[in-house]
SEMAR-462554 format. One record per residue: residue in three letters; x negated, y negated, z negated of N, C-alpha, C in turn. Coordinates in steps of 0.1 Angstrom, whole numbers, plus 5000, padded with zeros to 4 digits. Atoms other than C-alpha are relative to their C-alpha. Layout:
! SEMAR-462554
alaXYZXYZXYZ;...
END
This chain:
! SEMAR-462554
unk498650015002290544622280500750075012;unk499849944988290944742316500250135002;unk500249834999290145072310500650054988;unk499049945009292045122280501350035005;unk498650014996295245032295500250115013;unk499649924986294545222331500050164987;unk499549845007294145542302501050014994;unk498250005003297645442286501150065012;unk498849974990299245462319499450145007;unk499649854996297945772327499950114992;unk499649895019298645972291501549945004;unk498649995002302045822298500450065013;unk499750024989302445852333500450195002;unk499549874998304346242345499050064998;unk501149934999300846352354499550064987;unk500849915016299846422317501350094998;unk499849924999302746652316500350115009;unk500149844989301646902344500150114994;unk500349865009302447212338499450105007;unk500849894987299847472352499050064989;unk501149885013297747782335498849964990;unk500950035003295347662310498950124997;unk501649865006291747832297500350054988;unk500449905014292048092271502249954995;unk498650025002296048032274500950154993;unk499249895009298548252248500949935007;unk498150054995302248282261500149945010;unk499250054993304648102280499449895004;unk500050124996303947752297501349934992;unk498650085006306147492279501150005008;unk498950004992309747562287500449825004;unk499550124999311347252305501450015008;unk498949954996314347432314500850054989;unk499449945011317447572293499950145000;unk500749824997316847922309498450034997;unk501849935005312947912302499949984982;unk500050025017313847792266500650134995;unk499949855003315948112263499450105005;unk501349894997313648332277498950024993;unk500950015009311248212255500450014987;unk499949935014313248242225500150144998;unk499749814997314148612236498550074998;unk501449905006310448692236499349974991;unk500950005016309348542204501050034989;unk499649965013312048622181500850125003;unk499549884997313548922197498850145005;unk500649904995311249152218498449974991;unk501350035005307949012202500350084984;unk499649915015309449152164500150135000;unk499949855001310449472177498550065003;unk500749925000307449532196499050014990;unk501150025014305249432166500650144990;unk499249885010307549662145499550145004;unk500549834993307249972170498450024996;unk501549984997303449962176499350004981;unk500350035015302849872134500250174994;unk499449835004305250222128498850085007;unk501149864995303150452152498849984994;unk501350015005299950342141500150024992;unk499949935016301050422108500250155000;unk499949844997301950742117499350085003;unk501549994991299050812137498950014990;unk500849995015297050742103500250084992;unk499849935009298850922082500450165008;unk500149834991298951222106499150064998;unk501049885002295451272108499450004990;unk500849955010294551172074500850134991;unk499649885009297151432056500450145009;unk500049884996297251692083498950045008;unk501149974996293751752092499750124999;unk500549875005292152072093499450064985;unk500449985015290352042060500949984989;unk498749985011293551972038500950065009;unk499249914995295452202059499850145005;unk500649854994293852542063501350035007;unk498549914993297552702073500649885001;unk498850084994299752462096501549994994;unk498250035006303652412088500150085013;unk499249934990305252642112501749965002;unk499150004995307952432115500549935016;unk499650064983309952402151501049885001;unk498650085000312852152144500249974988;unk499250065006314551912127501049925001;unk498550044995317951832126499949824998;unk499650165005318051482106498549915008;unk500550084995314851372121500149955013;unk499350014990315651452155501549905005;unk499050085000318951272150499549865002;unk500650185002317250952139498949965012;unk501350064984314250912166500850035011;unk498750064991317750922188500849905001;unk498950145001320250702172498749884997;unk500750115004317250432159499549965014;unk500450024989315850412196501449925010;unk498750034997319450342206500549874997;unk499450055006320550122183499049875004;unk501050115003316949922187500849955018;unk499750074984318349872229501149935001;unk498450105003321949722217499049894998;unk500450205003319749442200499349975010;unk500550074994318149402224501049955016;unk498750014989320949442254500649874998;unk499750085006322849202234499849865011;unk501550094991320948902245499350015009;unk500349974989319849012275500849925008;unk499050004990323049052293500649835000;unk499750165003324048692278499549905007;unk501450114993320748522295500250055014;unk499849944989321348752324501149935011;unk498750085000324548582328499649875004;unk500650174997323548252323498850015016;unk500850064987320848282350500650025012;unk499149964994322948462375501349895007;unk498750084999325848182370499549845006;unk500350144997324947882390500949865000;unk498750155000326747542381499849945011;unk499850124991327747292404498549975000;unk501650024995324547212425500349865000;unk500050164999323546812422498949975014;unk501050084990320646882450499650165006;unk500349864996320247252471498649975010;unk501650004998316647342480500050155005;unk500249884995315947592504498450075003;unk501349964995312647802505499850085004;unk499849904987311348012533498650034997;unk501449954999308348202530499450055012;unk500849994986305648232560498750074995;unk501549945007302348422552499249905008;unk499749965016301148212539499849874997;unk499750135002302347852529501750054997;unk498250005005306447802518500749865009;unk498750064989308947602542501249924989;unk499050055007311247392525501049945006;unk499550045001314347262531501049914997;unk498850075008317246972519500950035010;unk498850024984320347102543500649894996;unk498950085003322546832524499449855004;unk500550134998319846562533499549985017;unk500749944988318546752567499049954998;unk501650025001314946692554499250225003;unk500549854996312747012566498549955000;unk501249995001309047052559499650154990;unk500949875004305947262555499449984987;unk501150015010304147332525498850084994;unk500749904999300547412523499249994990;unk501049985012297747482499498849895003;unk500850094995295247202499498850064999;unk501449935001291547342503499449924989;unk500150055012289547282475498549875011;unk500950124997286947022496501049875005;unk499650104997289846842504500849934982;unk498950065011291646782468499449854993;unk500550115002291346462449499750054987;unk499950045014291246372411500850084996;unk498649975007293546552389500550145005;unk499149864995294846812415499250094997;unk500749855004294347192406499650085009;unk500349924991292447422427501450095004;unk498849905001294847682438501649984999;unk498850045002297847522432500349865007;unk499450114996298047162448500549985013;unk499150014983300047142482500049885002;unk500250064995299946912503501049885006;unk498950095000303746812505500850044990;unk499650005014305846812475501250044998;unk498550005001309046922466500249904986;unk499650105005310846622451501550054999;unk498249965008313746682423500349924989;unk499850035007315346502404499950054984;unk499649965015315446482363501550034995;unk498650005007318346612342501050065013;unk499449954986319546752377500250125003;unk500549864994320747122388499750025014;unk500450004989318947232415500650175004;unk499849874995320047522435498850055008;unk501550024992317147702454500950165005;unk499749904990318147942482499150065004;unk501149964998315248172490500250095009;unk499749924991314348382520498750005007;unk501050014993311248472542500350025012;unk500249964983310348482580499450084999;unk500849895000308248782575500150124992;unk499949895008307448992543500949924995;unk499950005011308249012513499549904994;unk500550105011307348682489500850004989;unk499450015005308248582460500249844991;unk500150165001309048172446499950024984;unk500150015010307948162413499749894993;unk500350145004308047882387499750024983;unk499549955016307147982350500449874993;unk499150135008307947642334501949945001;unk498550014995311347672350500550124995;unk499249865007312148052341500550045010;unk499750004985312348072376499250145010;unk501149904990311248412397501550075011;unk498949954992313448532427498950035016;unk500449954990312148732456500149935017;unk499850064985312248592494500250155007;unk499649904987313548902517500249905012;unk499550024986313548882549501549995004;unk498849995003316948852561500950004993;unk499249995011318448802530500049884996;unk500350125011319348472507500250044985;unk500149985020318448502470500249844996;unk499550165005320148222453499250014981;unk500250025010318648082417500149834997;unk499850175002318747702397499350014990;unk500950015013316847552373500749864996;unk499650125003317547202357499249944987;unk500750065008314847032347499749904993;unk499550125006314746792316498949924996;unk500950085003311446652314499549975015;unk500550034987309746452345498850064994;unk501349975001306546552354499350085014;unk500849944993304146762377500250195001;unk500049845004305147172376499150085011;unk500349924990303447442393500250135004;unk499749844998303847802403499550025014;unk500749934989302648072433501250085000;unk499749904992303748322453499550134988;unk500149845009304348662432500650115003;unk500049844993304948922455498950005014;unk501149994990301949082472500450015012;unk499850044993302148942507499150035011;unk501649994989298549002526499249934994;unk500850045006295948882522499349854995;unk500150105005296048552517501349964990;unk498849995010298748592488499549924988;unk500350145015296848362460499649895003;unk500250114997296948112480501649935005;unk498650064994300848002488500549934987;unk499050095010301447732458501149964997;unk498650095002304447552447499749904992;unk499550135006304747212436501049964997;unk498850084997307547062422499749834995;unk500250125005307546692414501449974994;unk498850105013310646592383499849885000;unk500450115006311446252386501149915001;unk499050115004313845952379500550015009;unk499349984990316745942398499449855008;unk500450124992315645612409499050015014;unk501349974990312245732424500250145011;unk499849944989314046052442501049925008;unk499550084988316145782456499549955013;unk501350074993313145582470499250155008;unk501249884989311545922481501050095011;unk499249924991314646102497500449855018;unk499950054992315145732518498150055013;unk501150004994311145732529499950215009;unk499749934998311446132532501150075013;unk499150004990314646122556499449995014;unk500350124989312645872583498750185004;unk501449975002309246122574499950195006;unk499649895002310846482573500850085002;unk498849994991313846472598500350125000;unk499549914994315046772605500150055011;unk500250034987314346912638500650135007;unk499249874997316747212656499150125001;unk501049874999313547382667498850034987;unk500749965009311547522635498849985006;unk501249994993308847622660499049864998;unk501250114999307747282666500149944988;unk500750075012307747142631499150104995;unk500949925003305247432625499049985006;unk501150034991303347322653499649894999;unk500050105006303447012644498749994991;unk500849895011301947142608498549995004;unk501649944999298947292624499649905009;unk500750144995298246972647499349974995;unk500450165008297946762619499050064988;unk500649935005296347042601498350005007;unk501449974992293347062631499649854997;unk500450155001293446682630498849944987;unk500350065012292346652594498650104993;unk501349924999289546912597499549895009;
END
């Protein structure tokens, strides 16, 4: 009976819906965003139809090229150089196919671009090669790193489970300010619809507003050096109640400290310590 129930609570519990790459995976990761839901309807009933369309036409063409103009039913070629009406059309139809798709674009383009009222701003800094996080509105500041795979437990995923969490509320927009100390990175989240570059010197602003709790994951996706498949992202979606309880514990845990330097050194202390 024991063991039925501990498997109820973990089929209900966020952890059953992690979102992270499965084996022999088609498409998108389940959207849990309104922007990854339109992204994802843009590439299954917009771009996915045309390109099926395109690729369907040439291949037909491609067929019917070489079976009726082959050399053996064609002793003498067509010597013709131009055509007006066809020419016209493999112009305007290439045209016309980029409106529909423009359309819809610029709309989602929009929407992502347009950030609502933030309920919780999240800043991430990229370091080769782990991600830096931020709450200025809570002054919480920490590191976050990739857990080795002799250290992970139960459940967590190679390659992806960090070692400190970004904690966000449900139903919540988050703002996420991005920027590196170094290269080039980039903060990627596909269950969010989420991709925005880290420059150096620069802040790239994006939000997401996630409606299901749970476990998400994403990497680093701009090549960095050489340890670039290894800078995870965690986010953890969860009841306002429980980022209440974690932003108090968090506060005491994750202070805020003027000098960056030494919460980095810090970092790698507790980093040597735990080797």
């Amino acid at each position: 009976m024991k063991k039925l129930i501990y498997l109820f609570l973990f089929f209900a519990s966020p952890v059953a819906f992690a979102a992270q790459p499965k084996d022999w995976q088609l498409g998108f990761q389940p959207a849990v965003t309104p922007i990854m839901r339109d992204l994802s309807w843009m590439h299954d009933y917009i771009l996915l139809p045309i390109i099926t369309a395109i690729s369907v036409f040439v291949l037909f063409l491609l067929i019917y090229l070489v079976v009726n103009f082959r050399e053996s039913k064609n002793p003498n070629p067509s010597k013709t150089t131009h055509n007006v009406m066809l020419e016209v059309l493999w112009t305007v139809i290439p045209c016309l196919i980029l409106v529909v798709i423009a359309v819809p674009s610029f709309k989602l383009l929009y929407k992502e671009e347009t950030i609502p009222k933030a309920d919780v701003t999240l800043k991430a800094i990229g370091y080769q090669w782990y991600w830096g996080y931020e709450y200025p509105d809570e002054k919480i500041a920490f590191d976050s790193l990739m857990i080795e795979d002799k250290d992970l437990k139960p459940g967590e995923p190679r390659l992806l489970a960090t070692d400190t969490k970004i904690v966000v509320p449900v139903n919540k927009v988050v703002k996420v300010m991005i920027t590196s100390a170094d290269v080039n990175h980039a903060w990627a989240m596909p269950a969010f619809g989420v991709k925005r570059d880290a420059i150096p010197g620069r802040i790239n602003e994006t939000w997401f507003k996630a409606e299901k709790e749970g476990i998400y994951y994403g990497q680093c996706s701009e090549l960095c050096g050489v340890k670039h498949a290894f800078m995870p992202i965690e986010v953890h979606v969860v009841s306002d109640e429980k980022y209440a309880s974690w932003l108090i514990e968090a506060k005491q845990k994750y202070a805020m400290e003027e000098d960056k330097s030494s919460r980095l050194a810090n970092k790698k202390i507790e980093n040597k310590e735990k080797m």
